[in-house]
C-alpha positions as a Markdown table, in Angstrom:
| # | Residue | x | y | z |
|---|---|---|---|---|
| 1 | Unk | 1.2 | -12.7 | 17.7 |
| 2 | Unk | 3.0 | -13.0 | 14.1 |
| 3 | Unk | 3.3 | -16.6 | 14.3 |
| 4 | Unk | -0.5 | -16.6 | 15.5 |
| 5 | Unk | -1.5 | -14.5 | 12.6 |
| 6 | Unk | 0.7 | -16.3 | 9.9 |
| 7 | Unk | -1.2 | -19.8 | 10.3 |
| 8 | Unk | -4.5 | -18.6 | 10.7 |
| 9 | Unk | -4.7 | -16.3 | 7.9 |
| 10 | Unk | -2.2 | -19.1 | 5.6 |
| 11 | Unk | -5.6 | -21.9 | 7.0 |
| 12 | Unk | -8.2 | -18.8 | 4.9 |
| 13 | Unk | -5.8 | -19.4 | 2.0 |
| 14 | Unk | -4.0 | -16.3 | 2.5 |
| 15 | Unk | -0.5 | -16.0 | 1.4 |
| 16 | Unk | 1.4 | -14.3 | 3.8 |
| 17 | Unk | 5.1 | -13.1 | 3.9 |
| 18 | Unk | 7.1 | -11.7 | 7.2 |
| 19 | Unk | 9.7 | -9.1 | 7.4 |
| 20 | Unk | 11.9 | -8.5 | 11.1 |
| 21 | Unk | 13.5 | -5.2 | 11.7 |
| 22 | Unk | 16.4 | -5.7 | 14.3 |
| 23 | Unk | 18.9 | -3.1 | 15.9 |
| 24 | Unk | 21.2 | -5.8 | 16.5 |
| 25 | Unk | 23.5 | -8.0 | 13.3 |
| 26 | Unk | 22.3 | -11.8 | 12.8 |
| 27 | Unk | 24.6 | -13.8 | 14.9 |
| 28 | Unk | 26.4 | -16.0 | 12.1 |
| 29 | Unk | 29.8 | -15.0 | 12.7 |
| 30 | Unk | 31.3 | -18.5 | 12.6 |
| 31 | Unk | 29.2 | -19.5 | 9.8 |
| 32 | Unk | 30.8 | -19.9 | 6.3 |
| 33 | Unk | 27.9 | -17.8 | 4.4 |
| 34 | Unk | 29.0 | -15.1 | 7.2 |
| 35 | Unk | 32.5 | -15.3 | 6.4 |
| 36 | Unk | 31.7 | -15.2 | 2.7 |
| 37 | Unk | 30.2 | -11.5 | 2.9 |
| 38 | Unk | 33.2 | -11.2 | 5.7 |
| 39 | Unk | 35.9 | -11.9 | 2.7 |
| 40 | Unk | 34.0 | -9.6 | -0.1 |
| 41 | Unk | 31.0 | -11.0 | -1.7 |
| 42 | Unk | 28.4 | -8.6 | -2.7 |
| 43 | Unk | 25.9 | -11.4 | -1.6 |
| 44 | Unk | 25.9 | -14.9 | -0.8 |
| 45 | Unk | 23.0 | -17.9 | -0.5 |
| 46 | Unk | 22.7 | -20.8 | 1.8 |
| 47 | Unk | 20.7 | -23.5 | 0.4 |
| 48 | Unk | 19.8 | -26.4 | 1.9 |
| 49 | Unk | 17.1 | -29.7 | 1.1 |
| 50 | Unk | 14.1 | -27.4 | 2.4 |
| 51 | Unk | 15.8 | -23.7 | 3.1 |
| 52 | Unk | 17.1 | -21.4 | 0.8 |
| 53 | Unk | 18.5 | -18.0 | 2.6 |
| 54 | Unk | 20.1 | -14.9 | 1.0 |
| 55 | Unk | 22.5 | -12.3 | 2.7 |
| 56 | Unk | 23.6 | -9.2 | 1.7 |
| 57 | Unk | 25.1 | -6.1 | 3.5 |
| 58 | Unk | 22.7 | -3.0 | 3.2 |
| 59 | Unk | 21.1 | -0.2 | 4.8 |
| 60 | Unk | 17.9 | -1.2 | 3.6 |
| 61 | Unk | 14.7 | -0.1 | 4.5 |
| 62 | Unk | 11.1 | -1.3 | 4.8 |
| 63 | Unk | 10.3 | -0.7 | 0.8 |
| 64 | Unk | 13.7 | -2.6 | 0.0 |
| 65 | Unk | 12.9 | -5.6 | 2.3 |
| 66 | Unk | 9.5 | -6.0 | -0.1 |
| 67 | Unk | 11.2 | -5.2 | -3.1 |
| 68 | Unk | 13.6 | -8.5 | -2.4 |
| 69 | Unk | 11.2 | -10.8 | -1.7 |
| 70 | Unk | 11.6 | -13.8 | -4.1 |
| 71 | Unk | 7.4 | -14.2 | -3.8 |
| 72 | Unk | 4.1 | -12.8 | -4.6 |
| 73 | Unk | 2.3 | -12.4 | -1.4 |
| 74 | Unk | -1.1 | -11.5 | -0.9 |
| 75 | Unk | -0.1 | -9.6 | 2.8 |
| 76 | Unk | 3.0 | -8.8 | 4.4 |
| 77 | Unk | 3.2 | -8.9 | 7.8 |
| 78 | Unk | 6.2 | -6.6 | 9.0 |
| 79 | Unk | 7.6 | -6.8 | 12.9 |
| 80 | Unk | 9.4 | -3.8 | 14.3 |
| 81 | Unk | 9.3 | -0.4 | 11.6 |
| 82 | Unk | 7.3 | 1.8 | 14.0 |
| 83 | Unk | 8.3 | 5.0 | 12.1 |
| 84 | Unk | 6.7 | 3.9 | 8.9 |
| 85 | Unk | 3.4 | 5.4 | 7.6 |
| 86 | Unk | 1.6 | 1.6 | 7.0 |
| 87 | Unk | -0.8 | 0.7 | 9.0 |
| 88 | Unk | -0.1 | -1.1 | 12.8 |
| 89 | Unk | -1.1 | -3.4 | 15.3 |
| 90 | Unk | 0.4 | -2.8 | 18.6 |
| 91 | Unk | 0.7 | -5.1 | 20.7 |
| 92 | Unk | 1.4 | -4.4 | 24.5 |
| 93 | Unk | 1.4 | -6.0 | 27.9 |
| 94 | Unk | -0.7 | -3.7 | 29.6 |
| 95 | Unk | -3.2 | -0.9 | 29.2 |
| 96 | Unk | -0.7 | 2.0 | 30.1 |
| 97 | Unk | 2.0 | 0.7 | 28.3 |
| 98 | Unk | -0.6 | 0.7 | 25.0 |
| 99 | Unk | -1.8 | 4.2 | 25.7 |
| 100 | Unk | 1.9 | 5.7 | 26.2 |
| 101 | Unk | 2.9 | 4.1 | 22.6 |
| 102 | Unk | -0.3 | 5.1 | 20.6 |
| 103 | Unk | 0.9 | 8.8 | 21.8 |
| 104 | Unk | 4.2 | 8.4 | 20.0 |
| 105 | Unk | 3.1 | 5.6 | 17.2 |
| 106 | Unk | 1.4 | 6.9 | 14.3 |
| 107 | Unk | -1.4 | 4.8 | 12.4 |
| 108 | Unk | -2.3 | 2.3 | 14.8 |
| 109 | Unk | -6.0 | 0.5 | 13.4 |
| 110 | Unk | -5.6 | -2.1 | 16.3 |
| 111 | Unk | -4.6 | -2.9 | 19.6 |
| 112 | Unk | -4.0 | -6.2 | 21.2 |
| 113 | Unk | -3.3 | -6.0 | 25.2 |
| 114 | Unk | -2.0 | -9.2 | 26.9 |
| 115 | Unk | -3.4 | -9.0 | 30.2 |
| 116 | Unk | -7.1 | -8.9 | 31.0 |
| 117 | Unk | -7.4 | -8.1 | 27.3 |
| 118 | Unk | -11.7 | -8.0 | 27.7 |
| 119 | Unk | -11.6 | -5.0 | 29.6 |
| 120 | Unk | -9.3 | -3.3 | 28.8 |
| 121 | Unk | -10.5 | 0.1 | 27.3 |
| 122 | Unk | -9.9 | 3.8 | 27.9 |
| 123 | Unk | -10.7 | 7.4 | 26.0 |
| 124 | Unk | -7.3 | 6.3 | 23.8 |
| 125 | Unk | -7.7 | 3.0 | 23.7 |
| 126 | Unk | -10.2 | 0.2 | 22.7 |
| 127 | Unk | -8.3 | -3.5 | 22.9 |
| 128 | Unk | -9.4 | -5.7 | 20.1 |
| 129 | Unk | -9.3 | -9.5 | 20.1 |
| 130 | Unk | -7.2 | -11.7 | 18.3 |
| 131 | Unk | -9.9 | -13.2 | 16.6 |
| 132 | Unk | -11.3 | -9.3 | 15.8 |
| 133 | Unk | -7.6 | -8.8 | 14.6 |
| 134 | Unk | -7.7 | -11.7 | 11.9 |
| 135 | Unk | -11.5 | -10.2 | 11.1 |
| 136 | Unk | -10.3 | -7.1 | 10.4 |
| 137 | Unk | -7.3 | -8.4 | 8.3 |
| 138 | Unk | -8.8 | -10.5 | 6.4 |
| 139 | Unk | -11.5 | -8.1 | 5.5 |
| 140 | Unk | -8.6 | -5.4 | 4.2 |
| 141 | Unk | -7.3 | -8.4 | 2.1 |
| 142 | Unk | -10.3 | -9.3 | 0.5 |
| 143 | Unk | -11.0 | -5.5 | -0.1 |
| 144 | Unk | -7.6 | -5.4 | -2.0 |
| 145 | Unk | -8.4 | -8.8 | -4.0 |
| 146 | Unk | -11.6 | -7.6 | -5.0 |
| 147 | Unk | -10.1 | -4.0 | -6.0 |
| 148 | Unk | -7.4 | -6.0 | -8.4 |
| 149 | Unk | -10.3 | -8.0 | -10.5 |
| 150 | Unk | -10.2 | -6.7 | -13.7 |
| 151 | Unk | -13.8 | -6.4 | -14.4 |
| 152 | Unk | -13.9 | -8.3 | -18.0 |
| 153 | Unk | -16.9 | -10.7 | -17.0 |
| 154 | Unk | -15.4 | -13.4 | -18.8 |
| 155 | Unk | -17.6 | -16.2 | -17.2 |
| 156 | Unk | -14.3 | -18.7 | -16.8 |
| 157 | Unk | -14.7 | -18.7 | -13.2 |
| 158 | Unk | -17.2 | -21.1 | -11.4 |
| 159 | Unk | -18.8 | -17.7 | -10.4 |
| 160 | Unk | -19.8 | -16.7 | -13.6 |
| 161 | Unk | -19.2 | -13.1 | -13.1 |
| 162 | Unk | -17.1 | -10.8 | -11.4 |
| 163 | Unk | -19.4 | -9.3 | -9.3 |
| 164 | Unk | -20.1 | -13.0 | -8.1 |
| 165 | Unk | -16.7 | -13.8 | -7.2 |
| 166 | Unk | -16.2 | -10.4 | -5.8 |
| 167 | Unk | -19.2 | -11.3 | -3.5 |
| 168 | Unk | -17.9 | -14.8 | -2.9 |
| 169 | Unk | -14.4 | -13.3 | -1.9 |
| 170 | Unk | -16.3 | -11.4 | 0.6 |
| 171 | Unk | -18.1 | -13.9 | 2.3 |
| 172 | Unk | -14.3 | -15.6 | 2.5 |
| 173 | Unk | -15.7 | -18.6 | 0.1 |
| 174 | Unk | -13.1 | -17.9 | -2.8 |
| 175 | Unk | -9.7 | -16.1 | -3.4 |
| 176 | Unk | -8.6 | -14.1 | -6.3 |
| 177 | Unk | -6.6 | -16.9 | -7.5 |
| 178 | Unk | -10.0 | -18.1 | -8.6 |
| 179 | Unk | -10.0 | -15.3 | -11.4 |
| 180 | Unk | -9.1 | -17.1 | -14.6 |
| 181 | Unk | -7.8 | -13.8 | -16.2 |
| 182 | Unk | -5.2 | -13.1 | -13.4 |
| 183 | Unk | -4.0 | -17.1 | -12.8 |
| 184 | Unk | -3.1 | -16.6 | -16.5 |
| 185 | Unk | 0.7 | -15.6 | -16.5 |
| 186 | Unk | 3.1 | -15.8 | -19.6 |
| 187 | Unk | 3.7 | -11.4 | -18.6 |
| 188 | Unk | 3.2 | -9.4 | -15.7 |
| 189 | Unk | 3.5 | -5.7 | -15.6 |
| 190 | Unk | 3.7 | -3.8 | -12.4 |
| 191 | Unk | 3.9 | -0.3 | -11.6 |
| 192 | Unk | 5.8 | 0.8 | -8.4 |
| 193 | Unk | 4.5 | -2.9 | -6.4 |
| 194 | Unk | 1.0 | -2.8 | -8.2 |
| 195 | Unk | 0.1 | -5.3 | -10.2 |
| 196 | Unk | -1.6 | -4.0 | -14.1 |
| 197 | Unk | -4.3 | -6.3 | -14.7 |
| 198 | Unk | -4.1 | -8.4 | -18.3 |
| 199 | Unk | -6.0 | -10.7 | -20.0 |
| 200 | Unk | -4.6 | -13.4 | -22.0 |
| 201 | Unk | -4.3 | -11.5 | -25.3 |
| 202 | Unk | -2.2 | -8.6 | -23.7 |
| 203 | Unk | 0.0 | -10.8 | -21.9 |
| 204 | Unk | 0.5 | -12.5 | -25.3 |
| 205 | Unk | 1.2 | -9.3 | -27.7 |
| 206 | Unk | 3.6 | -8.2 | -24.6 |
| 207 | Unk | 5.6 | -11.5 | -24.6 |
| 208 | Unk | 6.1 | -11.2 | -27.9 |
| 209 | Unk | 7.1 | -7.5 | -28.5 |
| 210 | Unk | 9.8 | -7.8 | -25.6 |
| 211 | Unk | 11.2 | -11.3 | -27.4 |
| 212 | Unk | 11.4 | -8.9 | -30.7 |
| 213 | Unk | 13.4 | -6.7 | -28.7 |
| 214 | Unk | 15.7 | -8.7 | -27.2 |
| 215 | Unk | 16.4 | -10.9 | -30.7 |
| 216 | Unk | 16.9 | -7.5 | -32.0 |
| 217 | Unk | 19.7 | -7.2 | -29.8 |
| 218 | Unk | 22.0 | -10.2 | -31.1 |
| 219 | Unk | 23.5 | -10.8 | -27.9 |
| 220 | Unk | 26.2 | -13.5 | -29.1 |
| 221 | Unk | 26.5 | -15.5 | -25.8 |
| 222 | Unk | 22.8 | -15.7 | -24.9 |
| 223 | Unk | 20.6 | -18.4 | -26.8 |
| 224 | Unk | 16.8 | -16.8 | -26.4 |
| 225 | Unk | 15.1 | -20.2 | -27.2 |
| 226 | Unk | 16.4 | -21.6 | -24.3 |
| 227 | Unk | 15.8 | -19.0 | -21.9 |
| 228 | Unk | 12.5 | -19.6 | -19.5 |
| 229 | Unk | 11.9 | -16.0 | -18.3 |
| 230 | Unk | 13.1 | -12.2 | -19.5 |
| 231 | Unk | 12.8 | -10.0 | -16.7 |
| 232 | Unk | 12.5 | -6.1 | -17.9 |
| 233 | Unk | 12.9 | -3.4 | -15.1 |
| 234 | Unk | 11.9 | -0.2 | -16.0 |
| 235 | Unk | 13.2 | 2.9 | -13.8 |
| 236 | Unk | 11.1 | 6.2 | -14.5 |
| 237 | Unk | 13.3 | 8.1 | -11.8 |
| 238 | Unk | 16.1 | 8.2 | -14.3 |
| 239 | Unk | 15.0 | 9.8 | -17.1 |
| 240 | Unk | 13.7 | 12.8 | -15.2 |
């Protein structure tokens, strides 16, 4: 079902991530990343010509899976985690089994039954299609793309407007990638996973205070015009 969702939603431009919860430890006990995190390391990487894998020994949860992703997805898709509050599409092999699990599984907007899926449908239970699945998916996304447009009418785009991309992105005929105000990058600001929109001038005046700072700092071993990226975490927790 992942695998089906992953390619059709990466085909609508889409840019998914995965996550797998698992009761049991990865098998990679004769493998030398393995027996680096066996001998001590707080966490070690395997890189190879088209793979690059990290490994580190956690009791993590959902929130830290997403927090240590090393990409800016548009959707994660999460397998397993039936405890957690986010929203859920179960996916059973027959219309018993699905009405037994919606009684213990909370937040479930879809369900997707493998045998004679069409007619499958009870007073708990309406089985949706895979394709109904994807609609509904991509529907939330473009909902959350449309939400993150900042509104400053800039005419950049080949829209013109925002509303016109915003209308665009809901007929599936553009991505907000598209928006010339967010593609722009040189400072990003984010507030607990969300994403403060900035125009250019912002992202500007913010690159440049946080460079002040960290010249003002004369760290002896650390030449700032070299450096490609300054990466500032802020943690509110701590000061309370």
């Amino acid at each position: 079902m992942i695998e089906r969702l992953v390619r059709e939603l990466s085909r609508s431009g889409i840019r998914v991530a995965t996550i797998k919860h698992s009761r049991e430890r990865i098998d990679l006990e004769d493998k030398d990343t393995y027996r680096h995190l066996e001998a001590g390391a707080l966490e070690t990487a395997y890189v190879s010509p088209v793979e690059l894998i990290t490994m580190r020994r956690a009791q993590a949860s959902l929130e830290d899976a997403v927090s240590s992703l090393h990409v800016d997805p548009d959707l994660i898709l999460a397998e397993g985690f039936k405890s957690s509050p986010y929203p859920k599409i179960l996916c059973s092999r027959s219309l018993e089994e699905a009405e037994e699990a919606v009684r213990r599984i909370s937040n479930v907007v879809a369900v997707v039954i493998s045998e004679r899926q069409e007619e499958a449908v009870s007073r708990e239970i309406r089985a949706s299609s895979v394709k109904e699945v994807l609609q509904l998916i991509k529907e939330e996304v473009a909902e959350y793309w449309i939400e993150r447009i900042p509104g400053l009418n800039c005419g950049r785009c080949r829209y013109g407007s925002c509303k016109a991309l915003a209308e665009a992105i809901r007929r599936g005929e553009a991505t907000i990638r598209e928006c010339v105000m967010r593609s722009f990058h040189s400072a990003r600001i984010t507030i607990d996973l969300e994403e403060v929109p900035l125009g250019p001038w912002p992202q500007r005046l913010l690159c440049e205070l946080i460079k002040g700072f960290v010249k003002s700092l004369k760290l002896r071993d650390m030449d700032l015009e070299k450096a490609e990226k300054i990466l500032v975490e802020v943690d509110l927790r701590s000061g309370k």
